[in-house]
N, C-alpha and C positions, 0 to 999 in steps of 0.2 A: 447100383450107383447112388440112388436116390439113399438109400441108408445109410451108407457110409460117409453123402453130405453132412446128413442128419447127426452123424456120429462126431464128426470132425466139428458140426456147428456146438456142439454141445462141449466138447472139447476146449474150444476154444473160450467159449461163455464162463467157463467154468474157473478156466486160469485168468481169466479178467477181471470175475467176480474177489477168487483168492489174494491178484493183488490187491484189489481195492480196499480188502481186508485189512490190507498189511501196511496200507500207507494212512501215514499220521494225520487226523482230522487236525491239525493244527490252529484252525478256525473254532474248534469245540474247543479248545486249548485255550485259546488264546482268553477265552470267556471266564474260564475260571476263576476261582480265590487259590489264596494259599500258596502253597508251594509247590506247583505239579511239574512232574518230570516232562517234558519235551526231546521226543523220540530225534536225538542225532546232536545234543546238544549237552555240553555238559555245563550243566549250572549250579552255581552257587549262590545259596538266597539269603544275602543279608538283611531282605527288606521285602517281605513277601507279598505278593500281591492283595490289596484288597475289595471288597465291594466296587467293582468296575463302573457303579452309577456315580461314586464318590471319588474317581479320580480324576485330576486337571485334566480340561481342557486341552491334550495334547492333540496341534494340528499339524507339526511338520517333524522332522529326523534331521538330525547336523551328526555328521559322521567329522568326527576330532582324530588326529592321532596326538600323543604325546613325544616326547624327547627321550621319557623313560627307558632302559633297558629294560630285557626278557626280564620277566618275573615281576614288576612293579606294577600290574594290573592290580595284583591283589593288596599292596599296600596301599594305592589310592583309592579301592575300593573302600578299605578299612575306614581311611582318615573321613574319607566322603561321608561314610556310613554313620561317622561320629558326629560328624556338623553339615548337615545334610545340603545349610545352605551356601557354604565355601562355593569357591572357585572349581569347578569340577560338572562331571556329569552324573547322569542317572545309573549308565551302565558301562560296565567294563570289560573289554575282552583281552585277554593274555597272548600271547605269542604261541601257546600249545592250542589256544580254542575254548580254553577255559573260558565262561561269560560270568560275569559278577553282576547281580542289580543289586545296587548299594544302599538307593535310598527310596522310600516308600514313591507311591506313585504322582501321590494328593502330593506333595513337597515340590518344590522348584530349585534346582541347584542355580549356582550363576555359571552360563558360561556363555561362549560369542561373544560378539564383540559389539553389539546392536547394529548387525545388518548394513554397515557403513559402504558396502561396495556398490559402484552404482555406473559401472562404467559398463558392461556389458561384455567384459571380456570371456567368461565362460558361460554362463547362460545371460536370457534378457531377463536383469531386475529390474524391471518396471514393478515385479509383483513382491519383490524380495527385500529392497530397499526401504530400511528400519521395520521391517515388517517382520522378519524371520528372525526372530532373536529368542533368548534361552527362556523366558516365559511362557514362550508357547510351541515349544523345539524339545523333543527328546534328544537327550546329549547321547551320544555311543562311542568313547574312546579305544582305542585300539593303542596298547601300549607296545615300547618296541624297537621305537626306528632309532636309538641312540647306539654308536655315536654319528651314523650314517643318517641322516634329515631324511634323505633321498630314498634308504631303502622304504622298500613298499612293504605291505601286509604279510603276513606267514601262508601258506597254503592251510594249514589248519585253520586261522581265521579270516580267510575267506570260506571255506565250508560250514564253520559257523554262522558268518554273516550272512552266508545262503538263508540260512533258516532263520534267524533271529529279526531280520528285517522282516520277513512273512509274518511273524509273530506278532512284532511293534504295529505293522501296519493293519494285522487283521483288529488285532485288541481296541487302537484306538479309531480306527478308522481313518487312517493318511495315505491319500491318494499316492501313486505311484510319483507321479512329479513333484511332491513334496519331502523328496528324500532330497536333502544337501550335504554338498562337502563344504565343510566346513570354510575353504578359500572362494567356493563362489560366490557367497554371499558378504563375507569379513577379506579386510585386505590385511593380508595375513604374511607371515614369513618367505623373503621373497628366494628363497635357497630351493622352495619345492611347493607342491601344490596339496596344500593337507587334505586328503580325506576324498580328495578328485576321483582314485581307482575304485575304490571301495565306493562310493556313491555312483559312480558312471557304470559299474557291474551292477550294482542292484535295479536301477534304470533298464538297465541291458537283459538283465534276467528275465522282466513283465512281470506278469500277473501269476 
């Protein structure tokens, strides 16, 4: 009896040991330079990472979506790419899952609205009001929802956003409660809540 504990413990250690193999340090990821592939995520690097001691000060995530139809990730990726500091964000994701980071890390695109909401109707800004705005906010646009405001995210990028928020957050160091949708904090389009599900899922998910 006592053996075939022994055998079944060894067993088991062994297929634990094998997953943990298998599942992506995303945290050693996150650290790198350059252009490293991230296991579950298909990226395109317009704007590749650099020296992580020399990028902004990034403290918070505004989860945006756009009015765009399917496929205009990658053109606003493009335009972003070319004037880094337009109207726009850092990163893009497609409607298939595709993620675009368009512009270098060290750069500040403009976007939000500076933090004008102050009323309390989705979380308490007390801490958010003019405080969270695109200077020190990773922008994550999610293209898509035209001509429907209302439709939500693709399941492809929500499976993205599983992993791409893990990444933002391990990289720069942004605590889990400073992921925003972009309506919590900007009083924003009143037809829908932008950016609410996708920010209240990565909330939801932890750590």
């Amino acid at each position: 009896m006592n053996l075939r504990l022994l055998t079944l413990a060894l067993a088991a250690h062994a297929l634990s040991a094998s997953a943990a193999a298998q599942t992506p340090d995303l945290a050693a990821i996150s650290r790198s330079a350059g252009t490293p592939d991230i296991p579950g995520l298909k990226m395109v690097w317009l704007a590749p990472w650099g020296d992580l001691a020399k990028a902004h000060p990034w403290r918070n995530i505004i989860v945006h979506q756009t009015e765009g139809p399917a496929g205009s990730a990658r053109g606003g990726a493009l335009a972003q790419s070319k004037n880094p500091t337009r109207r726009g964000v850092m990163v893009w994701v497609e409607t298939d899952g595709t993620v675009y980071w368009a512009v270098g890390e060290h750069l500040v695109p403009t976007h939000g609205d500076g933090a004008n909401r102050n009323d309390n109707r989705y979380i308490d800004n007390g801490s958010t009001y003019r405080q969270v705005v695109g200077s020190n906010s990773v922008g994550v646009e999610f293209a898509g929802n035209y001509p429907d405001v209302t439709r939500g995210p693709t399941d492809a990028q929500i499976a993205a956003w599983r992993i791409l928020v893990k990444v933002l957050r391990a990289r720069y160091g942004i605590p889990l409660d400073r992921v925003y949708a972009h309506n919590w904090i900007d009083y924003k389009d009143a037809r829908y809540c932008e950016g609410c599900a996708l920010a209240k899922m990565a909330r939801e998910w932890g750590e």
